[in-house]
Structure formats: C-alpha cells, structure tokens
C-alpha positions as a Markdown table, in Angstrom:
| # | Residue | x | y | z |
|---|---|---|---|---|
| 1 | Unk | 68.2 | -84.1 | -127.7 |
| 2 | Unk | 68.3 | -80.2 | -127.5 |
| 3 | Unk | 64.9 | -79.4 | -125.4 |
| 4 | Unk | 65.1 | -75.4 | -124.4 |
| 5 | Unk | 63.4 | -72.7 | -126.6 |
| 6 | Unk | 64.7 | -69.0 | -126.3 |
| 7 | Unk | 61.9 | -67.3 | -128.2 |
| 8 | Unk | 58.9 | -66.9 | -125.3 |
| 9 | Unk | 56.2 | -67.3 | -128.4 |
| 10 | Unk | 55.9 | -70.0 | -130.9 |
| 11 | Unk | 54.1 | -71.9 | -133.2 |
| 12 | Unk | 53.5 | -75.9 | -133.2 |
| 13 | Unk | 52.8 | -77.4 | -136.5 |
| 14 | Unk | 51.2 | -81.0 | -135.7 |
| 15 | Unk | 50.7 | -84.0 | -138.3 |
| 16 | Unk | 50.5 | -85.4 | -141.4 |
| 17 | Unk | 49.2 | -88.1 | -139.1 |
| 18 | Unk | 46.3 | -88.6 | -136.7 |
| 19 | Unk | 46.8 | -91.9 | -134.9 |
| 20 | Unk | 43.5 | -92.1 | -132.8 |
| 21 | Unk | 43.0 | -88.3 | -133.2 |
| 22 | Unk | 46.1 | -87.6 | -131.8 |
| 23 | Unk | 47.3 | -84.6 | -134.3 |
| 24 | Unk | 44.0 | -83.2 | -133.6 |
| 25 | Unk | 44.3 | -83.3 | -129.6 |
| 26 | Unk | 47.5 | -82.1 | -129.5 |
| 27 | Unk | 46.7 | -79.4 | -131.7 |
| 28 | Unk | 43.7 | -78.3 | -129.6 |
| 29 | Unk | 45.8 | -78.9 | -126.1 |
| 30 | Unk | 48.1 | -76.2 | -127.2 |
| 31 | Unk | 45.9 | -73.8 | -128.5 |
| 32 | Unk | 44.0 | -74.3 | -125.0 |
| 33 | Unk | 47.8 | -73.0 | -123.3 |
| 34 | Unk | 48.2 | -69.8 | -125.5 |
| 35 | Unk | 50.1 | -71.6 | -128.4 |
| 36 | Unk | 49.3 | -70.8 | -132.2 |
| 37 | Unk | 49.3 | -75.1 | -133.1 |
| 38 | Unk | 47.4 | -76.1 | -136.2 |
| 39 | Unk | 47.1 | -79.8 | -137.2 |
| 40 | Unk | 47.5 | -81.1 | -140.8 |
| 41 | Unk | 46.8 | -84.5 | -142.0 |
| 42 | Unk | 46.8 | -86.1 | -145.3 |
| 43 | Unk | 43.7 | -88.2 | -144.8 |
| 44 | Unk | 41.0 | -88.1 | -143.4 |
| 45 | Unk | 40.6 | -90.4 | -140.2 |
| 46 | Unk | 38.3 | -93.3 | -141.0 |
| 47 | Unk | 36.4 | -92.9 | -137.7 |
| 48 | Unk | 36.2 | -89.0 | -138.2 |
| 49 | Unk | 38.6 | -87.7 | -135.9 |
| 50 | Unk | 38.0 | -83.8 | -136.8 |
| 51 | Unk | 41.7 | -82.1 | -138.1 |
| 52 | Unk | 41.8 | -78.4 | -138.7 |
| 53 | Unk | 43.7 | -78.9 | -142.3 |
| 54 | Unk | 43.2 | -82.0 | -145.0 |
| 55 | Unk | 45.7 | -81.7 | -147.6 |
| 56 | Unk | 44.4 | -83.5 | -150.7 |
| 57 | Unk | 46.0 | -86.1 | -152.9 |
| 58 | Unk | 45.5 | -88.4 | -155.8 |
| 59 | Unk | 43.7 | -91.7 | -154.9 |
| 60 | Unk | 44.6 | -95.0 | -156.7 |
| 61 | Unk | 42.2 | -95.6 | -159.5 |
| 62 | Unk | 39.7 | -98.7 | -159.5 |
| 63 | Unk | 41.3 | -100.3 | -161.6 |
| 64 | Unk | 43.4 | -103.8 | -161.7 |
| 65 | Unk | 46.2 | -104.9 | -163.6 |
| 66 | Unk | 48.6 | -102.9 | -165.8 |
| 67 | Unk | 47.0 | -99.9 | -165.6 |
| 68 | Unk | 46.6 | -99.5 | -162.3 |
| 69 | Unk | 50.4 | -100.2 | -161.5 |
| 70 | Unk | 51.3 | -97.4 | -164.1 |
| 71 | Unk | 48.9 | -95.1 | -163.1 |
| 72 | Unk | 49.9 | -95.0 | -159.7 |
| 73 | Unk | 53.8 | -95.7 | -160.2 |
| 74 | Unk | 53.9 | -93.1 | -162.8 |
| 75 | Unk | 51.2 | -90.6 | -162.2 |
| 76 | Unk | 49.9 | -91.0 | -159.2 |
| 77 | Unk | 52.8 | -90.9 | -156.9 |
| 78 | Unk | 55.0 | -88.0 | -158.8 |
| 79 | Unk | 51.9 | -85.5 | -158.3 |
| 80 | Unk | 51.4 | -86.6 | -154.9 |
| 81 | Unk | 55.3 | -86.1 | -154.7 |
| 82 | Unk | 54.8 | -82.6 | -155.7 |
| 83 | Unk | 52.1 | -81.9 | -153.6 |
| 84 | Unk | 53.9 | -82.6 | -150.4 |
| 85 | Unk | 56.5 | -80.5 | -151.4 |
| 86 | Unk | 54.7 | -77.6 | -152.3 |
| 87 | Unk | 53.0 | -78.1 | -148.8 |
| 88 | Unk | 56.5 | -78.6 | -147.3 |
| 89 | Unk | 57.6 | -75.8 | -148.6 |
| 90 | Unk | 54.4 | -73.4 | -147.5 |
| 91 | Unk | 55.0 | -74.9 | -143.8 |
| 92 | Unk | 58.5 | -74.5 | -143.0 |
| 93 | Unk | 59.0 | -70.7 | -142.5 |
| 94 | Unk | 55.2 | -70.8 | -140.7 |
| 95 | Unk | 56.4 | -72.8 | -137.7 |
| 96 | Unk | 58.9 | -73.6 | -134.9 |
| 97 | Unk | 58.1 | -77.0 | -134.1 |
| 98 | Unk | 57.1 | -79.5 | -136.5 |
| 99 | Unk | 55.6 | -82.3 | -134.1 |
| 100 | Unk | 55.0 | -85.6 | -136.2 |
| 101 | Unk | 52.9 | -88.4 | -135.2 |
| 102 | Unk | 54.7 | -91.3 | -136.3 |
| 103 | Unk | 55.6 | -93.0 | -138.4 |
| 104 | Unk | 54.7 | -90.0 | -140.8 |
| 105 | Unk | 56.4 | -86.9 | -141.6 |
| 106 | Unk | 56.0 | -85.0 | -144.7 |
| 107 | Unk | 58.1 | -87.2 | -147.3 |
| 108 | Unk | 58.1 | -91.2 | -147.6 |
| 109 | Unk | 62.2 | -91.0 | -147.0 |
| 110 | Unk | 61.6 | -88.7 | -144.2 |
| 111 | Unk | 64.7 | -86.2 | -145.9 |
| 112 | Unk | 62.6 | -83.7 | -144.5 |
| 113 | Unk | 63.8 | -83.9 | -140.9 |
| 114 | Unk | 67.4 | -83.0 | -141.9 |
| 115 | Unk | 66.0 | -79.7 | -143.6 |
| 116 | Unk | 64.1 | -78.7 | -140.6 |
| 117 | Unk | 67.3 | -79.3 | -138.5 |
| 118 | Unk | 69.1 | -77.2 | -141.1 |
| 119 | Unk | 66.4 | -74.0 | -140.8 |
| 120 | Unk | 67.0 | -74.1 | -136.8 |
| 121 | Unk | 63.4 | -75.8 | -136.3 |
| 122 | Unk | 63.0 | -78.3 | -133.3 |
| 123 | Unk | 61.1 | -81.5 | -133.9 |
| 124 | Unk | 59.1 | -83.6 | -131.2 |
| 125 | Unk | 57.7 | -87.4 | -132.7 |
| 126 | Unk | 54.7 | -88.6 | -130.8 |
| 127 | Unk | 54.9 | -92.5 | -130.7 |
| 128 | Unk | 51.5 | -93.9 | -130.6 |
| 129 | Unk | 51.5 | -97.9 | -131.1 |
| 130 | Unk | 52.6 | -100.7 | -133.5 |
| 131 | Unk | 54.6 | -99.0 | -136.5 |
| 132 | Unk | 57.3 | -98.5 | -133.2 |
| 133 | Unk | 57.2 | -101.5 | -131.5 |
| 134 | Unk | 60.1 | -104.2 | -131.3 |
| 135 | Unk | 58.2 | -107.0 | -131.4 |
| 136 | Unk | 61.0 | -108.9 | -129.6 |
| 137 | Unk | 62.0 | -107.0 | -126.5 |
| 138 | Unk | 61.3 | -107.5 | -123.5 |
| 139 | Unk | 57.5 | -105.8 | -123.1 |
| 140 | Unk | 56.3 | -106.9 | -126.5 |
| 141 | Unk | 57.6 | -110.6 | -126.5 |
| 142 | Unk | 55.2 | -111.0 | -123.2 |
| 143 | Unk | 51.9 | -112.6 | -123.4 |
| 144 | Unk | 49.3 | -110.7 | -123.7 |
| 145 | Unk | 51.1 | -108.0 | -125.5 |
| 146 | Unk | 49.8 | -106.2 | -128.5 |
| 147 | Unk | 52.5 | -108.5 | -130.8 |
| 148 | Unk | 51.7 | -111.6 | -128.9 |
| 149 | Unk | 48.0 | -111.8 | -130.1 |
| 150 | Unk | 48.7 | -109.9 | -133.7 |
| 151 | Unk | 48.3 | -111.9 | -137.0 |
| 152 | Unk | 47.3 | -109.3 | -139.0 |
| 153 | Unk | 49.9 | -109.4 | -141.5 |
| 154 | Unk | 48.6 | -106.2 | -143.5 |
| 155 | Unk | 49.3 | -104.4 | -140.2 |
| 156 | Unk | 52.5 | -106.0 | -139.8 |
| 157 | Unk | 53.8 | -105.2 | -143.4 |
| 158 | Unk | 52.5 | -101.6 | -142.7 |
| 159 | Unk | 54.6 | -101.7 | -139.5 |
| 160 | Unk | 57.9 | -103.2 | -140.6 |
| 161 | Unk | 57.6 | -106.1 | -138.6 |
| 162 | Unk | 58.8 | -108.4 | -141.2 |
| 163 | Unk | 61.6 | -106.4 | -141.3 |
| 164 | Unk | 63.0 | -105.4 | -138.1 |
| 165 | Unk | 66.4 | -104.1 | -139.1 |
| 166 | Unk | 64.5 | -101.5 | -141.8 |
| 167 | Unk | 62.3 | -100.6 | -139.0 |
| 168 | Unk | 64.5 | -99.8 | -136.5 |
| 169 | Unk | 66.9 | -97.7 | -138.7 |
| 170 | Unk | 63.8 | -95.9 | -139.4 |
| 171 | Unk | 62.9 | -94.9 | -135.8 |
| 172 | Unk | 66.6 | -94.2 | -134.7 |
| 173 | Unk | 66.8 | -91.7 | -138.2 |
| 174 | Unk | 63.4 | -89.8 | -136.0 |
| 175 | Unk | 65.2 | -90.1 | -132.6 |
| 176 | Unk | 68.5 | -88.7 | -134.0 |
| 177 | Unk | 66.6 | -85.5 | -135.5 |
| 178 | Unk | 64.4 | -85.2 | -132.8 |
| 179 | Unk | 64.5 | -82.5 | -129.9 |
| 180 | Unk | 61.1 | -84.5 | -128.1 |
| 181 | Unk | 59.8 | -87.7 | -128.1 |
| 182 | Unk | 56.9 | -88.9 | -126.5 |
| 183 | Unk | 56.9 | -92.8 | -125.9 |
| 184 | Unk | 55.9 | -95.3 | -123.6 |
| 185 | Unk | 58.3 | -98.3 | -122.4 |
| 186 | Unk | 56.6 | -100.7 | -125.2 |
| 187 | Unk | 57.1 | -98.2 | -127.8 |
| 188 | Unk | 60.9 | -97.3 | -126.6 |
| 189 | Unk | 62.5 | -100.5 | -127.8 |
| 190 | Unk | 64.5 | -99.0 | -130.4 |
| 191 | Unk | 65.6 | -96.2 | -129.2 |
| 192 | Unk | 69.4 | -95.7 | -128.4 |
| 193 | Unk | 68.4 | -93.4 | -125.2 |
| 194 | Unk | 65.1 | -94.7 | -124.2 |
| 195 | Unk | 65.6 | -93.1 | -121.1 |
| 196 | Unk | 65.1 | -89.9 | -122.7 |
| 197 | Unk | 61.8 | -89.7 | -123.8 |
| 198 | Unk | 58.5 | -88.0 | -122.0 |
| 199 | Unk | 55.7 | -90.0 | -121.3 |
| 200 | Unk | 53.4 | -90.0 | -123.7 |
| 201 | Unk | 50.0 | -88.7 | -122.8 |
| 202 | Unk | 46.5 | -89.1 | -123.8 |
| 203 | Unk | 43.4 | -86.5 | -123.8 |
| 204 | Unk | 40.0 | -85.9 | -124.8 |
| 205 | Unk | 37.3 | -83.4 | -124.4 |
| 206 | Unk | 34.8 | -83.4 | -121.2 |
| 207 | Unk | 31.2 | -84.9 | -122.0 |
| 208 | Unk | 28.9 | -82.1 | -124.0 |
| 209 | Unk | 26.1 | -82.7 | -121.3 |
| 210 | Unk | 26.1 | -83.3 | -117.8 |
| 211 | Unk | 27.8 | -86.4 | -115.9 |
| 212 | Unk | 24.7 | -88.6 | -114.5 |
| 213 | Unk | 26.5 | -91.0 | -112.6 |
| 214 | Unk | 23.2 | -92.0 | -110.8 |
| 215 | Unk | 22.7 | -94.3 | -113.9 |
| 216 | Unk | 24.2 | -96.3 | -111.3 |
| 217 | Unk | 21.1 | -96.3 | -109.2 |
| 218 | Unk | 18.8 | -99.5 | -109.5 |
| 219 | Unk | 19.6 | -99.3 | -113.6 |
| 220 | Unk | 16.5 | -101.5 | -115.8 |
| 221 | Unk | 19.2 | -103.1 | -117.7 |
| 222 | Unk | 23.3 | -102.8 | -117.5 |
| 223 | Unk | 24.7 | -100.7 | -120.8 |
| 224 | Unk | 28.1 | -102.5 | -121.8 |
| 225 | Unk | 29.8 | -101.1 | -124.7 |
| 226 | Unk | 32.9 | -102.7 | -127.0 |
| 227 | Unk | 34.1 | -100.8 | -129.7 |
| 228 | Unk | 36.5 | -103.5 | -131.5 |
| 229 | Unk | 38.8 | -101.2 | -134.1 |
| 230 | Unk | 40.7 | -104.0 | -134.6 |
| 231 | Unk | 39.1 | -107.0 | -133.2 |
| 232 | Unk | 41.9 | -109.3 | -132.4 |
| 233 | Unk | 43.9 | -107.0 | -130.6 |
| 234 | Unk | 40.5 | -106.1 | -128.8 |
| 235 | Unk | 40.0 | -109.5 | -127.9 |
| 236 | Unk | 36.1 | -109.4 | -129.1 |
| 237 | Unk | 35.9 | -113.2 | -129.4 |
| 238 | Unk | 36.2 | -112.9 | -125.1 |
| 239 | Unk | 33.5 | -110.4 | -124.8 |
| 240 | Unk | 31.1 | -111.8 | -126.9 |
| 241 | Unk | 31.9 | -115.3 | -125.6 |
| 242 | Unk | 31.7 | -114.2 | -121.7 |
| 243 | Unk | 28.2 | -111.8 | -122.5 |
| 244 | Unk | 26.8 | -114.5 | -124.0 |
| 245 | Unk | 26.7 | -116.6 | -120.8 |
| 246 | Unk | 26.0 | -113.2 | -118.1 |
| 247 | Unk | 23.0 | -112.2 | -120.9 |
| 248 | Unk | 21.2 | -115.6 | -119.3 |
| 249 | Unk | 20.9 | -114.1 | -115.8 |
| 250 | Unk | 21.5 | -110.5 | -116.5 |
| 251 | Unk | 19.2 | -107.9 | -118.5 |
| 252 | Unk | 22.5 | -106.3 | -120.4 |
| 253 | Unk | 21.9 | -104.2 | -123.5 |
| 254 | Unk | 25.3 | -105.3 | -125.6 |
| 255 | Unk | 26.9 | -102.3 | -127.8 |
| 256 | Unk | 30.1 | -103.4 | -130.2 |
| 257 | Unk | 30.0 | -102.2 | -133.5 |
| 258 | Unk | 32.8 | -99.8 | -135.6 |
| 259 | Unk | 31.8 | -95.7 | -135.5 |
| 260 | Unk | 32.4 | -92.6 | -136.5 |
| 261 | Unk | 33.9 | -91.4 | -133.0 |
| 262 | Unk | 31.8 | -88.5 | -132.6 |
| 263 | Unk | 28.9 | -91.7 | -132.1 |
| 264 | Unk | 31.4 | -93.8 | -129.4 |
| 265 | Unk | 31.6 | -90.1 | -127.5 |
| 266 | Unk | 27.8 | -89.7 | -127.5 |
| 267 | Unk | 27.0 | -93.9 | -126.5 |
| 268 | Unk | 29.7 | -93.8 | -123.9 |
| 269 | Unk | 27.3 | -91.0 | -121.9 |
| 270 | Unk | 24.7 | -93.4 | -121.5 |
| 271 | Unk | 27.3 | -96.6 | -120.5 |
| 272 | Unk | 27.5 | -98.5 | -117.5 |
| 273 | Unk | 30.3 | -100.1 | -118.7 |
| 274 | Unk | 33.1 | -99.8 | -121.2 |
| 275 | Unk | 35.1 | -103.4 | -122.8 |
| 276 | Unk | 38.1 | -101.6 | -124.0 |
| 277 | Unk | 41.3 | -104.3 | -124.4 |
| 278 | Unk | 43.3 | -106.9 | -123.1 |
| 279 | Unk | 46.9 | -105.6 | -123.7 |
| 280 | Unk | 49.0 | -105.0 | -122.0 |
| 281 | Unk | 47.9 | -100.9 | -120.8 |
| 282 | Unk | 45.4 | -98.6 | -122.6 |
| 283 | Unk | 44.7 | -96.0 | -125.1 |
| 284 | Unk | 42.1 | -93.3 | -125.9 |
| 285 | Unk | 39.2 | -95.0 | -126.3 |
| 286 | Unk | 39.7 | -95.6 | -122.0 |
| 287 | Unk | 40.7 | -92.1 | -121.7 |
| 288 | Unk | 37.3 | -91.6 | -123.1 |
| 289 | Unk | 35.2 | -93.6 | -121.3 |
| 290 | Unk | 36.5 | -92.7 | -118.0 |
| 291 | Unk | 35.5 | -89.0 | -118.8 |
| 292 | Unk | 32.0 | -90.1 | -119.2 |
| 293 | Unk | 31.7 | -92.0 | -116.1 |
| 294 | Unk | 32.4 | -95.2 | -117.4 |
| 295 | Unk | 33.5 | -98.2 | -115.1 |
| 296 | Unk | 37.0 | -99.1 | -117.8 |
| 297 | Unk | 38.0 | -103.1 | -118.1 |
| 298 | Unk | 41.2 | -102.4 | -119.7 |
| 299 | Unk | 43.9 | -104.9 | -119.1 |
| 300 | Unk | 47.2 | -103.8 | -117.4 |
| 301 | Unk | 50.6 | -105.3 | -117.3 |
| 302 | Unk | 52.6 | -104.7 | -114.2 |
| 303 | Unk | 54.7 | -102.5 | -116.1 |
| 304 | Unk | 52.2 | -100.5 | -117.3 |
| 305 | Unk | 50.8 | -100.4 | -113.9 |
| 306 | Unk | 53.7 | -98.9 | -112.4 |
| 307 | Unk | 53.4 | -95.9 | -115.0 |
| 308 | Unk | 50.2 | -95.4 | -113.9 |
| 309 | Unk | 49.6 | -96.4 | -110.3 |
| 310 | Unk | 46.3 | -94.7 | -110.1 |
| 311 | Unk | 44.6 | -95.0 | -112.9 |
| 312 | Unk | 41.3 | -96.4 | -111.9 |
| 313 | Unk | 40.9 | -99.1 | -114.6 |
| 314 | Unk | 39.6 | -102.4 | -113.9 |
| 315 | Unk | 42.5 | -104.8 | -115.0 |
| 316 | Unk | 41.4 | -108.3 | -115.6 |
| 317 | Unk | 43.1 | -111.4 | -118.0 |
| 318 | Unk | 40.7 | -111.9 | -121.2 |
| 319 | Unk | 39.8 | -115.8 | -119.7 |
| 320 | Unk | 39.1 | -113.7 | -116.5 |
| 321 | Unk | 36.3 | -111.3 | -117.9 |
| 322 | Unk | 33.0 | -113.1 | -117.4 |
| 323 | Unk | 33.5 | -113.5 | -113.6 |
| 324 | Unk | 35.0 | -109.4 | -113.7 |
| 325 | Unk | 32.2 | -108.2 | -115.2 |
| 326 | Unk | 29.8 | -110.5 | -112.7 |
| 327 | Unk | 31.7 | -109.3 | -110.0 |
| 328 | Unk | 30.7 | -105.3 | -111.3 |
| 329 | Unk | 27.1 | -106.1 | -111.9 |
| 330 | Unk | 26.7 | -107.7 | -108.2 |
| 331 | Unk | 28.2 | -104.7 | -106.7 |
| 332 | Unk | 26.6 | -101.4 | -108.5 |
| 333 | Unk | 28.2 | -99.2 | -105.8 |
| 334 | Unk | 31.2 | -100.2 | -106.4 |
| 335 | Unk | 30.8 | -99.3 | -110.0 |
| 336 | Unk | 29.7 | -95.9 | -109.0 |
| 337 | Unk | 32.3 | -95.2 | -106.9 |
| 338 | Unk | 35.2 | -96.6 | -109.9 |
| 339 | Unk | 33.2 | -94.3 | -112.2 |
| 340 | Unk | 33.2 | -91.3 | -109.8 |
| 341 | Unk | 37.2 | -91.6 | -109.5 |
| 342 | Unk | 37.7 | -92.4 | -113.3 |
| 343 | Unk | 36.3 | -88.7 | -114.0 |
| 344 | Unk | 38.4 | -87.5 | -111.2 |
| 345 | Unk | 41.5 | -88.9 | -112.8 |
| 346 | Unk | 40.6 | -87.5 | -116.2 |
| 347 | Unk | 39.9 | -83.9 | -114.7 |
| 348 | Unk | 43.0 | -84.5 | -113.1 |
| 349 | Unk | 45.1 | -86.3 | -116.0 |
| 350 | Unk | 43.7 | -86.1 | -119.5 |
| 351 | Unk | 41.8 | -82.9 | -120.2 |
| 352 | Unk | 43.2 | -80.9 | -122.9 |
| 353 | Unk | 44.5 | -77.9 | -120.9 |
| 354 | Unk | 46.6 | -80.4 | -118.0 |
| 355 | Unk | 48.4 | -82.2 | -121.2 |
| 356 | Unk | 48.9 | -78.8 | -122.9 |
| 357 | Unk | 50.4 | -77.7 | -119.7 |
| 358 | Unk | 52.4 | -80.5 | -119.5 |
| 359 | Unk | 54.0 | -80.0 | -123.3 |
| 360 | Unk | 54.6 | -75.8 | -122.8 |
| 361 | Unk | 57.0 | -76.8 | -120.2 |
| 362 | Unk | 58.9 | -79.3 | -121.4 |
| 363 | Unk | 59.1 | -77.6 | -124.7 |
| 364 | Unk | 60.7 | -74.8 | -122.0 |
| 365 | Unk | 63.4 | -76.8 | -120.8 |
| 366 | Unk | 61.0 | -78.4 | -117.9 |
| 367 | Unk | 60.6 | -81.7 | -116.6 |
C-alpha cells in the first residue's frame, strides 16, 4: 500500500455506502480538518443516518412472478447500470481519494477500482462488520463472536458466508487496490497483510444540550435503553429475560424498540443506562451513548480489550447481565463516575475533529 500524498490540498470522496452512518461521519470528520469530503450513497439509511448526496435508482416493482424477474433483470438493472456510470464518470476527475465503505464501491464487479488506480487516485476501504469477516479464523470461530450467535441466513447470503472462497477473493481484489484500510483484528481475516491496516475508528457528534450527569442523583426510576438493530446479534432475548426479574424490585423504565437515529441520540440524553451487545467489542451505537453520559454494557473480548485498554465500557457475558446491571443500580456513584469517564474518553477519542485528525495524517504518510 502506497500511503504519502504530494499535493498539500485534496479532496475525499466518501460512499456509496453508509454502514451505521459511517460515509456520513467520515465525511463530516474531514470537513471539520480543512478537507473538501462529500459523502454519496445510493440509499438512503433505514434508521436515517443524514448523507450529503442520495443518488437515485430504479426500485424493484411489486410485482411477483415473471414480470418481476424481467423487469428487474432486463430493465431494472441496465438503467441502474447506466446510472452509476454516469455518476462514476461525474466523480472521477472531482476527487483524490475515493474512500469506500465496504463492501460497496461504485459498480457490482468493483472494475472501478482498477480505473481509479489508472487516473493516479488513491483509495482507502473502511471495513465496518460482517460482509468482511472470516467466519472461521481465529476471533470469529470464538464464542461469543458475532458468527457464533448469527443465523440470519439473509445476512449471511448478503455477506458471502456461504461462500467463503468468493468472499475472500472479493476483499483481497479491495486490499490489492487499496492505498488505506481501516479494519479491526475481526475484520482482518482475509487480508494478505493484516498487519497493514489502521485501526478503524468510530465517532459521533457531542449531545445538542447540556450533559446532566446528576441524573445520577437519587433518580425516581432507573432509564435503561436497548436498541436491538438486529436482535440476535444484540442478544435481546438476555435483556428482556434479566429486566424482567430486576423490574420486581427495581422502578426501571425499559426502552428497546427500532428508530430513526436522530430518536436513539435524543433518548440516550435522558439514559441511565445503555444495553448495547454481547460480542465480542463494540460499535457506534456505544460510541454514542458514552457521549451522552451513558453507563455502556457492551461485551468485550480480551482481544478487543487490549485494542482498547481504556475504554470505559462495562463488559459482562450475556448469562452475566442481570447480576451486572444489579450490581450498577446498587451502586449509583459508581455509575456516575463510569459515565463521567465515558464522556471523557469520547472528548478524548471519538469526536469528529480527533478522528479527522487522525485520517489527515495518515493520509500524509503518518502513523
């Protein structure tokens, strides 16, 4: 991977995907550093993650049966074809970097990567979950892993999973054309040279009003918040099961329902205490919580402990969580003061302009 840039100036185009709002963040973390970065999807987020361009397509018709396969077989996908082209085309003289969230880029066969490398343009993949992992190496084979709960076998299709050999051509065709990528040991399985990628890091925005951590002060009733996305990989069936018993003996006013996220950011204000996961490390929906003063369980492997030896979650096993969360309840101080150093280690960690910081100089030649 080439890494320097000689011109002091340039541009970041980010997308066609936004993984957990990631296109958007990035996009936003650079402009914060001086950079001209716009971010481009092809749809829209289905928990609203904001984007700064949406490039329309055809959408499959209603319809079942013979028409629908030739409608969007012959129709459908050629004009879609064209229109990623066209945008293709109207992109690749506009920027320097063409940052891709994987596993998207602008075409299906991903030929696009070899033209950019043809024009001179330097390419950075973000790797942000499941469509990378090797489901049998050593992180994702452990209990507890992402993989190891998974049955969802639409989300394994989507993900190659059924067909490992496909899927690891596919991320060794981005890591051969890529100057950048940004990947976390679980995500780094197929990589030739895992040891060359950057850590891959997570931001968000601070809270719109004021941190009030004195919710923590003699609080009427305890708010705990679960937001299961995808509830078997959230492990909801454990939350619900352990509330159920703590609701006898606690007053606990239960949140867990899907959102737009602009309606997680504005609940997670008023929480005592955020239910994210019990994987093996976390994602944004932590990152976001802990900017809001939020005491975080999130499980964390050892591994993923290591990579982040200060992170201030509260790691517990999912058969674990009923005496965790009795433990916090007992001990409101001790909530406090985890919430007090969560926002420290976003201020620190996971604001836009430290991560946008962090990108400028690697995309300099730093480390």
């Amino acid at each position: 991977m080439s890494k320097r840039l000689k011109s002091k100036k340039f541009r970041v185009f980010v997308g066609p995907g936004n993984t957990a709002g990631n296109a958007h963040y990035i996009a936003r973390s650079l402009r914060r550093v001086g950079v001209f970065a716009r971010s481009y999807v092809y749809r829209a987020h289905e928990f609203g993650y904001p984007v700064d361009h949406e490039i329309t397509q055809f959408r499959s018709v209603g319809r079942k049966g013979i028409i629908k396969i030739v409608n969007n077989r012959f129709v459908l996908r050629p004009l879609n074809a064209m229109i990623r082209f066209v945008f293709f085309i109207s992109v690749l003289f506009r920027y320097d970097i063409f940052y891709f969230i994987s596993p998207y880029t602008f075409f299906h066969s991903h030929r696009d990567l070899a033209i950019l490398k043809f024009f001179g343009k330097r390419i950075a993949f973000f790797f942000p979950g499941c469509a990378e992992k090797d489901p049998h190496d050593e992180f994702n084979a452990m209990r507890y892993s992402d993989c190891w709960y998974c049955n969802d076998e639409k989300k394994q299709t989507f993900c190659l999973c059924f067909e490992p050999d496909k899927k690891k051509k596919r991320i060794q065709k981005f890591e051969k054309y890529a100057d950048y990528v940004f990947s976390r040991p679980n995500t780094s399985g197929y990589l030739k040279n895992p040891q060359m990628a950057y850590p891959m890091w997570l931001m968000t925005d601070p809270p719109e009003s004021s941190l009030n951590l004195e919710k923590f002060d003699h609080p009427s009733s305890y708010k705990i918040m679960h937001f299961p996305s995808h509830s078997e990989l959230k492990g909801t069936k454990y939350v619900e099961s352990a509330l159920a018993i703590l609701g006898k003996h606690y007053n606990i006013d239960y949140l867990s329902k899907r959102m737009k996220n602009r309606e997680v950011l504005e609940n997670l204000e008023k929480a005592h205490l955020l239910i994210d996961q019990f994987t093996h490390t976390f994602g944004l929906l932590a990152i976001e919580g802990m900017s809001r003063g939020c005491v975080v369980i999130c499980r964390m492997e050892k591994w993923a402990r290591e990579s982040y030896p200060d992170i201030p979650l509260v790691s517990c096993n999912p058969e674990d969580l009923e005496s965790t969360i009795k433990e916090l309840l007992d001990n409101p101080e001790k909530m406090k003061e985890i919430a007090k150093k969560s926002v420290e280690w976003y201020q620190e960690h996971a604001t836009l302009e430290r991560v946008g910081e962090k990108m400028v100089k690697i995309f300099r030649g730093g480390k």
